[in-house]
N, C-alpha and C positions, 0 to 999 in steps of 0.2 A: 504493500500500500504506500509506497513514495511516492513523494511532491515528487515529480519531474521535472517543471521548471516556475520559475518565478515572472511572470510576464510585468514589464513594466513598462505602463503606455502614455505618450504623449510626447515622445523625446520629437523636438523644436529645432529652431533655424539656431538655438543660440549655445543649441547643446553640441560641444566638440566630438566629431567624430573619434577622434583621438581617445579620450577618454572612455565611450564604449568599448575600446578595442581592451584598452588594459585594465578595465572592471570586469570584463567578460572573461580576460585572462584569470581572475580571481576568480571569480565566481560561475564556472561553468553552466549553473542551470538557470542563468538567467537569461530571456528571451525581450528583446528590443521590442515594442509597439509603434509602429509609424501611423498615424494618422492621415487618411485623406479623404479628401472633396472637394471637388471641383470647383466648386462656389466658397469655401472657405479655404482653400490652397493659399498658402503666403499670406496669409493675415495675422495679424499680430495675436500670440498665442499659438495652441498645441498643432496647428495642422501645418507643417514648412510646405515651403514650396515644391514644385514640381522639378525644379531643377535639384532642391536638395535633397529630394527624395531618387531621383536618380542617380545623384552620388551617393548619397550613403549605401542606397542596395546595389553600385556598380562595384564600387572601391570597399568597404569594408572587405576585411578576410571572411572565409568561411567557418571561422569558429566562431565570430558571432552571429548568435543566434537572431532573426530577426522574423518579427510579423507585420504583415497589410492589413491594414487594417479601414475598410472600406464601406463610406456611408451609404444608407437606403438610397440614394438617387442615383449613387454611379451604381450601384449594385447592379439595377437595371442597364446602365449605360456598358455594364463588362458583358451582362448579356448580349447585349446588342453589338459587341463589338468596338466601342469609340477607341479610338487612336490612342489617347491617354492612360486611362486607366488600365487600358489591356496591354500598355508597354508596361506599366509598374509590377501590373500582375506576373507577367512572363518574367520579368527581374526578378521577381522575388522567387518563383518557381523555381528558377533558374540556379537559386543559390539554397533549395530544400529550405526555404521559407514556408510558416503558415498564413492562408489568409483567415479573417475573421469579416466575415458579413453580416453588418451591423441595418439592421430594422425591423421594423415593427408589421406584423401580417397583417395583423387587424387596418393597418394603413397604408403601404407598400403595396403600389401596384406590382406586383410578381407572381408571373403563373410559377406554381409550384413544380407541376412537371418539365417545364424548360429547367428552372433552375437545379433538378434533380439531374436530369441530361448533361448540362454542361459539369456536375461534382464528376458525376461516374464519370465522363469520359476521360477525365484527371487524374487518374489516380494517384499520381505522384505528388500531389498536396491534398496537403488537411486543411479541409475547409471548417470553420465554426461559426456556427449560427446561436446566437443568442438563446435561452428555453427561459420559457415566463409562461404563462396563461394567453400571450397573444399570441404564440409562436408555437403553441401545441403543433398546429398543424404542421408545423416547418418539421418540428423535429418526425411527426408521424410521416409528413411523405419523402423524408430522409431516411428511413429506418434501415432501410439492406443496403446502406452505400457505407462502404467499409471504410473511406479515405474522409468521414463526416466527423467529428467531433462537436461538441455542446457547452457552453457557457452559463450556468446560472448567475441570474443578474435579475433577482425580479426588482426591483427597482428602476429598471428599465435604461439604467445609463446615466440613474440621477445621484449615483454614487450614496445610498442609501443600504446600510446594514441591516440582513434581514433575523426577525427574533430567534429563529430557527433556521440552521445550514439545511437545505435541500440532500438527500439522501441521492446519492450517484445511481444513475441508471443505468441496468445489466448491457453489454454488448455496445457500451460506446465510451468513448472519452469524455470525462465531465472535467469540468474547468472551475472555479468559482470567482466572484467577483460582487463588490458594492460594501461601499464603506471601508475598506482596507486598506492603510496605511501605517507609516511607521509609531503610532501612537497607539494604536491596540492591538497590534499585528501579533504581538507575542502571546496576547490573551486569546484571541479568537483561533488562532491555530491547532490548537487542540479539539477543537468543535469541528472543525473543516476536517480534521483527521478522523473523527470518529463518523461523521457523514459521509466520508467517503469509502469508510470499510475498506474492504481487499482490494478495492479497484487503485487502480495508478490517478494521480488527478494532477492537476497544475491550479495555481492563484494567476491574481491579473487586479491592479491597481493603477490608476489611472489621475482623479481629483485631488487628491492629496498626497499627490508628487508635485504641484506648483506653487509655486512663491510668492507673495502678494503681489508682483506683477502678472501673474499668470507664463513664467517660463519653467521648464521644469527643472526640480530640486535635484541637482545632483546629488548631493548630501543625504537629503531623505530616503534617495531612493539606496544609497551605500547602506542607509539605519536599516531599510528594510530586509536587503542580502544578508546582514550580517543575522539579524533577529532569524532568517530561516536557515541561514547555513548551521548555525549555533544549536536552532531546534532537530536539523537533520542529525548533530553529532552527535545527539544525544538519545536520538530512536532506536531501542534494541530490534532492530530488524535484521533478517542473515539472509545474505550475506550484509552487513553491514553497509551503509548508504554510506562511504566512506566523501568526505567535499574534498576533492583536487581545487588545492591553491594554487596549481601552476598549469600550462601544457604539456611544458615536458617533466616526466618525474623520471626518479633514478631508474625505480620498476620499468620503466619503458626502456630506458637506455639499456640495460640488462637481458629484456626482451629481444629487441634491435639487431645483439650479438654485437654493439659497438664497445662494449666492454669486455669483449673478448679479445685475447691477443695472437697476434699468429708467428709463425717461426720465425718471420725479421726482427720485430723485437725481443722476443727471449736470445736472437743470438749479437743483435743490439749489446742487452744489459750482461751478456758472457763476456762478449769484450770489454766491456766499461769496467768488468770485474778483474778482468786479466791484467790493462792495464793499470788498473791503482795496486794490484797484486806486486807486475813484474818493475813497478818504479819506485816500491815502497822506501828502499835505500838510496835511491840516486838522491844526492846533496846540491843537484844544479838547480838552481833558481825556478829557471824558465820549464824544467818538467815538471818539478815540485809543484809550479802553477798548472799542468796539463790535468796534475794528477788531484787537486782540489778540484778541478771543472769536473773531473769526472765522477769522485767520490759526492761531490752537489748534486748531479747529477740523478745516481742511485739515491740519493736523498730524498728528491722531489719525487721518483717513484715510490719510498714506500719501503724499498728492500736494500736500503743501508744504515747504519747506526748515522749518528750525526759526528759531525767532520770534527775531530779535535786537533788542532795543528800544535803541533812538535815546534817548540821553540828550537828545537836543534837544527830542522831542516828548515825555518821560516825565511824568508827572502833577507839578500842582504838589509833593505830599507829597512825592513821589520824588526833588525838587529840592531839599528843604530841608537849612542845614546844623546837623551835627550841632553841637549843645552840649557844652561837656564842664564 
């Protein structure tokens, strides 16, 4: 029953791409929210523009995790094809991004079977459609599309915590979301774990990750990785949900075979051995120095004592005495 990742939505014109690269490096199960709409594209607040949402899903690496995240009106517009949003889309595909299709049934012009036709013939993303009471329908004429996933959000978007976590439903990915931020996040998690029983689930916070100008909180959202990376370390689950703080770990390196050595260096460090072996007695300066490069040498591997110098063979200089 592991969180799988921590989605954190709303990142803006003002948030450095930079910084997602090396917070993602931290915190691997965090998942990027891009916002978009066409009519609210580049406007001051959560939704960047169209340019910067083409850099961000061109140019970031592929370790950061990222989602589309696309309002009721282009929803129809990817239907239909427009130029835009079906470039962002194919970007994001393109990099094993999830999309998340945001609107309300009850309001959203959308035939349900088209939009069922264009999941299935996708399969290589995971689409998420919001589940409420208005959206019943969405998620019943989703039910056998396997690449579908579900977001609980009955608050509908208004960033409102519900008295009760919705119970994850059999044979799909549930998500959750409303009211979650770095201010109660550590309390409410336990409730999100217990509602979601054996199933895998993810969070998703969005309102309060901004700042009283409405940009989003870098900071907040670091309080929040760390409040779930902290609660992963402490879940006895086996295998153990163990949080990589890095990309590359030793285990990998070890994996790799890049820690293996092969017959150049073991007959490498034979020699390095020979020599300080067969110089041990020479009193000439200039070997005496060959023969400390060498014995350093074995040092920095690991498979020599450390280097004590013999005042008897120390270099002339090293002999001389001081003036005063």
């Amino acid at each position: 029953m592991p969180l799988t990742r921590c989605t954190l939505t709303g990142v803006d014109e003002t948030t450095p791409l930079v910084e997602l690269v090396a917070v993602s490096d931290l915190y691997p199960f965090v998942e990027w929210g891009f916002l978009y709409s066409q009519e609210r594209e580049g406007s001051r607040g959560r939704f960047p523009s169209v340019a910067r949402l083409r850099r961000a899903l061109g140019e970031l690496p592929p370790m950061v995790r990222v989602a589309l995240h696309i309002s009721s009106a282009d929803v129809v517009r990817l239907l239909d094809g427009e130029p835009v949003v079906t470039e962002l889309f194919e970007q994001t595909r393109t990099r094993g991004g999830r999309v998340q299709l945001n609107f309300d049934a009850s309001e959203a012009k959308i035939e349900l079977a088209r939009l069922r036709a264009f999941i299935v013939d996708r399969p290589d993303v995971t689409f998420i459609t919001p589940h409420n009471d208005s959206n019943a329908p969405v998620t019943e004429a989703l039910a056998d599309a396997p690449n579908r996933a579900i977001l609980f959000d009955v608050s509908l978007g208004r960033g409102l915590m519900p008295d009760v976590w919705p119970a994850a439903l059999a044979s799909v990915r549930c998500g959750y979301a409303g009211g979650l931020g770095p201010e109660k996040l550590a309390q409410v998690l336990p409730g999100i774990y217990a509602a979601a029983g054996e199933s895998d689930f993810w969070i998703d916070m969005e309102g309060r990750l901004r700042d009283p100008h409405d940009r989003f909180d870098t900071h907040a959202a670091r309080n929040c990785l760390d409040i779930v990376g902290n609660d992963l370390n402490r879940r006895p689950v086996m295998p153990p949900p163990r949080v990589r703080r890095r990309q590359c770990e030793l285990i990998d390196l070890v994996d790799s075979g890049l820690t293996r050595e092969d017959g150049a260096e073991r007959d490498f460090e034979m020699m390095l051995r020979q020599l300080v072996d067969a110089t041990r007695e020479s009193l000439d300066p200039r070997v005496s120095t060959i023969r400390r490069r060498a014995e350093n040498l074995l040092l920095l591997k690991g498979s020599a004592a450390a280097v004590r110098i013999d005042p008897a063979q120390a270099p002339a200089s090293a002999k001389r005495p001081i003036r005063h």
